[in-house]
VOKOL-952236 format. One record per residue: residue number from 1; residue in three letters; chain; x, y, z of N, C-alpha, C in turn. Coordinates in steps of 0.05 Angstrom, whole numbers. Layout:
N
- i_aa_ch_n.xx_n.yy_n.zz_ca.xx_ca.yy_ca.zz_c.xx_c.yy_c.zz
- NUM_ala_A_X_Y_Z_X_Y_Z_X_Y_Z
...
This chain:
152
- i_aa_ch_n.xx_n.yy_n.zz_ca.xx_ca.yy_ca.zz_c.xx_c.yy_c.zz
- 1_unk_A_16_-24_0_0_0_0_17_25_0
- 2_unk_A_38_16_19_56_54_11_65_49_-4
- 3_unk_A_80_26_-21_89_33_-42_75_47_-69
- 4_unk_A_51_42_-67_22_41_-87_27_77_-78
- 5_unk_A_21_79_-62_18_107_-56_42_131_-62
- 6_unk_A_65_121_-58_84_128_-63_89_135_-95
- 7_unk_A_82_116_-111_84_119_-134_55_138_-142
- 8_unk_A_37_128_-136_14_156_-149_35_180_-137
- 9_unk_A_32_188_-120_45_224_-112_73_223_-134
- 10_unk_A_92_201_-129_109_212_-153_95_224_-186
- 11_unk_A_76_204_-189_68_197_-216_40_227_-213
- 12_unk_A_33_234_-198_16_261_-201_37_280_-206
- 13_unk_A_53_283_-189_70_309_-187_83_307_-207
- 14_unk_A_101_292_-221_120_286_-253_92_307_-269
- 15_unk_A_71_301_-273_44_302_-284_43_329_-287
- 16_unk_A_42_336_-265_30_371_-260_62_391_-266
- 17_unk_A_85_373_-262_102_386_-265_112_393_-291
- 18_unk_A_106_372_-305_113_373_-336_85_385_-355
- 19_unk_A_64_385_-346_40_399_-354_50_432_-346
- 20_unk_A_60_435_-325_74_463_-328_88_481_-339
- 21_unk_A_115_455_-349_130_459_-367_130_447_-395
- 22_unk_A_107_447_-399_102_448_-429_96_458_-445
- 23_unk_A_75_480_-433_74_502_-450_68_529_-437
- 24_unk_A_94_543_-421_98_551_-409_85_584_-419
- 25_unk_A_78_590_-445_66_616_-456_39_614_-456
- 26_unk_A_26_590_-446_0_597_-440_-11_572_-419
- 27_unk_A_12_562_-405_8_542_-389_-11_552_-365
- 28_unk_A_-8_528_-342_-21_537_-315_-5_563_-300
- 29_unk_A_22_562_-303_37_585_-293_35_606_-305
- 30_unk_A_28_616_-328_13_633_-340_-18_644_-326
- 31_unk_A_-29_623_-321_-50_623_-317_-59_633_-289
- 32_unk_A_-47_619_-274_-40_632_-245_-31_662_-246
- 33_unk_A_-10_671_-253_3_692_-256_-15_718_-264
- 34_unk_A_-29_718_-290_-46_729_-287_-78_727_-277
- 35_unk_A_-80_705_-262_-100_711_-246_-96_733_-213
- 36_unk_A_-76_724_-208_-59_739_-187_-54_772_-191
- 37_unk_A_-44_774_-223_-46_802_-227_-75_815_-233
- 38_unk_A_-101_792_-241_-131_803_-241_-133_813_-223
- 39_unk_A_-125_788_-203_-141_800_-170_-136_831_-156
- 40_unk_A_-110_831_-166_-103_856_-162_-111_890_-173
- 41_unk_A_-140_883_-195_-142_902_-208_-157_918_-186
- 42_unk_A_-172_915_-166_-188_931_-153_-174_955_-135
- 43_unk_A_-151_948_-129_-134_966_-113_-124_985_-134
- 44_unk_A_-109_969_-157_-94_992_-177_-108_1008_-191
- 45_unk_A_-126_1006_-199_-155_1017_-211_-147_1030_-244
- 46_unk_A_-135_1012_-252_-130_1020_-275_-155_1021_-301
- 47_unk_A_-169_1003_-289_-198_1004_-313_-209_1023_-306
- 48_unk_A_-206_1035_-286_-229_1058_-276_-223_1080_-292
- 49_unk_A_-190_1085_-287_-177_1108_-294_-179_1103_-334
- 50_unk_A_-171_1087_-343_-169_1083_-368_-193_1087_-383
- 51_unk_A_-223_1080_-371_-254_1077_-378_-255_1111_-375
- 52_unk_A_-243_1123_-362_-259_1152_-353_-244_1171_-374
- 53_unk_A_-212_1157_-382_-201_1176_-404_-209_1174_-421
- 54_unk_A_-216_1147_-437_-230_1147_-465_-257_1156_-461
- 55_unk_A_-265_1158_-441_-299_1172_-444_-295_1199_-453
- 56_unk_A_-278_1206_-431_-273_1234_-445_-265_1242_-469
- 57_unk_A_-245_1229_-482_-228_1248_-501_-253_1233_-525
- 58_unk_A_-272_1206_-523_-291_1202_-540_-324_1206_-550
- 59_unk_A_-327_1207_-516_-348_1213_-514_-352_1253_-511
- 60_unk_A_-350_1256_-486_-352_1285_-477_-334_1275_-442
- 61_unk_A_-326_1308_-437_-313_1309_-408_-328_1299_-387
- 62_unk_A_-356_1315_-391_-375_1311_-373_-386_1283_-367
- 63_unk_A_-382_1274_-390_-387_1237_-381_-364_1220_-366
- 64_unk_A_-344_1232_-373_-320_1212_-360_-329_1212_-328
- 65_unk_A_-346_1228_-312_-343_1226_-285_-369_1207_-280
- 66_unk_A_-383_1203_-291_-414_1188_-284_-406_1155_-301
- 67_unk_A_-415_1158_-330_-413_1136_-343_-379_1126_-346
- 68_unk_A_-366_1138_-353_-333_1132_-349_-322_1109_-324
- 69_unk_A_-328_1127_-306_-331_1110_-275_-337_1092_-273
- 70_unk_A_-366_1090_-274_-387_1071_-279_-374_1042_-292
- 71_unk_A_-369_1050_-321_-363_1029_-341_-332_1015_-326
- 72_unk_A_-322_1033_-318_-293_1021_-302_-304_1015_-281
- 73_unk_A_-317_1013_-268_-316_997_-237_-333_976_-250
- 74_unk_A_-351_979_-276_-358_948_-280_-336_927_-292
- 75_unk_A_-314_944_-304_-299_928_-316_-271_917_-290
- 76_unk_A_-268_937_-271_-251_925_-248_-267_906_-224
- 77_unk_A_-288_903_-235_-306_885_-208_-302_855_-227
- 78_unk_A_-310_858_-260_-312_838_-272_-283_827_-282
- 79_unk_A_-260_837_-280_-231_828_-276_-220_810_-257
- 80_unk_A_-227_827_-227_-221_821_-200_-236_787_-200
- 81_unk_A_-256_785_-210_-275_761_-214_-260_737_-226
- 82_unk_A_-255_746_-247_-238_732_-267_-217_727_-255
- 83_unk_A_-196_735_-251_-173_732_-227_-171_721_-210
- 84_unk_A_-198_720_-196_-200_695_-178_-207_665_-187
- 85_unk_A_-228_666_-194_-229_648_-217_-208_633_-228
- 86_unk_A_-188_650_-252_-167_639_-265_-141_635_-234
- 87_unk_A_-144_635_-216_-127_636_-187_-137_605_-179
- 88_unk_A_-163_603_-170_-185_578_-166_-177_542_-190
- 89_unk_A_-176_550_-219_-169_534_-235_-149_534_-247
- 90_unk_A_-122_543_-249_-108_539_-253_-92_520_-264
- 91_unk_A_-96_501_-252_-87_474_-258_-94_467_-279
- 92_unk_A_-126_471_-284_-150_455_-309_-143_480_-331
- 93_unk_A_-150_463_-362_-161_479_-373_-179_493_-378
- 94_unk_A_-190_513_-395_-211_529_-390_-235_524_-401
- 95_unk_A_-228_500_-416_-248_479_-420_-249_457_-433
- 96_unk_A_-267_450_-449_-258_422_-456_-255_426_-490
- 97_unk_A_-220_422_-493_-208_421_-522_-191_453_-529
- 98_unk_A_-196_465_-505_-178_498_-504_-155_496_-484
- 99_unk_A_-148_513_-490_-120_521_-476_-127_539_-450
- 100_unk_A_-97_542_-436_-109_564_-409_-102_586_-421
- 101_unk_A_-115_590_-453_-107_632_-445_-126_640_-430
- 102_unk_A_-125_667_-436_-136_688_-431_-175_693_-424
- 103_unk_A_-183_703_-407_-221_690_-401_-224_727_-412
- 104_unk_A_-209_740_-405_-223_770_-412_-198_786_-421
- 105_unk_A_-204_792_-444_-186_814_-463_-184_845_-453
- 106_unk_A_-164_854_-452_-144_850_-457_-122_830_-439
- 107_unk_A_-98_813_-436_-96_795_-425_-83_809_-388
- 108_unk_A_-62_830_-400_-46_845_-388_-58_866_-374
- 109_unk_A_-58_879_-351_-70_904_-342_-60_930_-360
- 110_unk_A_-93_938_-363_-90_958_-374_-76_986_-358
- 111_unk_A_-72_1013_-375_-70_1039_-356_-80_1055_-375
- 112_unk_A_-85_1082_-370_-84_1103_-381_-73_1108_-408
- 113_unk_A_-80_1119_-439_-54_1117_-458_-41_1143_-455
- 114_unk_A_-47_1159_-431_-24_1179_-419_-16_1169_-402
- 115_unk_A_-9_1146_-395_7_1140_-374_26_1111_-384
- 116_unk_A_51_1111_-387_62_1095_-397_86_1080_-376
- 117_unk_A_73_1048_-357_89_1049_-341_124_1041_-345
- 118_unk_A_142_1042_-326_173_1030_-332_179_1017_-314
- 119_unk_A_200_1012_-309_217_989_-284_213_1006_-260
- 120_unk_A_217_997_-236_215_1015_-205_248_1018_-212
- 121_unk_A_246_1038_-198_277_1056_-192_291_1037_-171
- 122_unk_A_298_1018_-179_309_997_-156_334_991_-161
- 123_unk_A_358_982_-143_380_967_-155_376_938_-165
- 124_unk_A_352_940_-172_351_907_-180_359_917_-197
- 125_unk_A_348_940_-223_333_941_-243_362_962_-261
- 126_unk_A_381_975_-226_392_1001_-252_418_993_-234
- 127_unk_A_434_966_-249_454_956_-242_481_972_-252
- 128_unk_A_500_978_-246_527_984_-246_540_956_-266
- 129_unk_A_561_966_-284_561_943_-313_582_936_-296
- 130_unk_A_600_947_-283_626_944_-275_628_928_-252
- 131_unk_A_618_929_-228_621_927_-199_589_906_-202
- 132_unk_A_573_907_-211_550_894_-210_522_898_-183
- 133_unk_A_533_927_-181_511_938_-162_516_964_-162
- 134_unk_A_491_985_-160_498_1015_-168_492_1027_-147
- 135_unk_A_500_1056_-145_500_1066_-108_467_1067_-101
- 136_unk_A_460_1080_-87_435_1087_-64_424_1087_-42
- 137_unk_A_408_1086_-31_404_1080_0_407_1061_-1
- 138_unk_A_421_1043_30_415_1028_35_396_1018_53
- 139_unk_A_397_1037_78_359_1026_78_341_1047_90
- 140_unk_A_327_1054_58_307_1071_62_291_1079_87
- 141_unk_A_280_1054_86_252_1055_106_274_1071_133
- 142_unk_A_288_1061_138_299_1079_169_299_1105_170
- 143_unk_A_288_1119_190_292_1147_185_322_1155_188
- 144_unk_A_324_1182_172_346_1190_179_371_1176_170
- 145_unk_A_370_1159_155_392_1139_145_409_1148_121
- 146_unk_A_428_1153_130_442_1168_97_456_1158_86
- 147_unk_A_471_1140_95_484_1111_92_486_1105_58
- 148_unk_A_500_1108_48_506_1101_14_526_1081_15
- 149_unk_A_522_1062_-2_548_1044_-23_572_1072_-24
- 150_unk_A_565_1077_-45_580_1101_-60_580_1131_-62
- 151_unk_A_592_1137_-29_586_1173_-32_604_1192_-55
- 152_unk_A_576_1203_-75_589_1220_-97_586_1246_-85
């Protein structure tokens, strides 16, 4: 019996592991990933903000604050949904004979098309070619901390 058992858990996990890594551009880790970034639309409120600019510059100004809104909090309630959801199944496909893309277009969070985001100002991101780390605080959060790598 443990051996029986032993072998199913190997023989699930091989399963789920190589189902992961198989098609990794629209696999379950895909899938997860942006369900995780759906969930997250309610805080960043990027449909809100993006629904209220095209109202405006398409419709009229005066709409971006009523229907604009409106149309973005239906589309960040109906994301956040999806997100959990695509968070919930992950594993499964999205149905029977499809793949795990995408449940609501666009796939990526949207923003503003005046707002164009970039990398955080981090030393992950703005490395030194030479030394392989570039100056800055070292730790912010403390008050009063002035503390540099590299005083210029």
């Amino acid at each position: 019996m443990r051996k029986t058992l032993s072998i199913l858990v190997i023989g699930a996990t091989s399963m789920m592991l190589a189902g992961c890594a198989s098609n990794s551009i629209t696999g379950p880790e895909r899938k997860f990933g942006r369900g995780m970034n759906n969930i997250t639309e309610f805080v960043r409120g990027g449909e809100i903000r993006r629904s209220m600019e095209q109202t405006a510059i398409f419709s009229s100004p005066d709409a971006a604050y009523t229907s604009g809104f409106l149309h973005g909090l239906n589309r960040t309630i109906a994301r956040t949904f999806v997100g959990a959801y695509e968070i919930v199944t992950f594993p499964l496909p999205n149905g029977p004979g499809e793949d795990y893309g995408p449940i609501m277009q666009p796939e990526n969070p949207v923003y503003p098309a005046s707002y164009k985001p970039g990398l955080i100002a981090d030393q992950s991101f703005a490395t030194d070619n030479h030394v392989g780390f570039s100056g800055g605080d070292v730790a912010p959060f403390i008050p009063n901390s002035r503390f540099r790598v590299f005083n210029q």
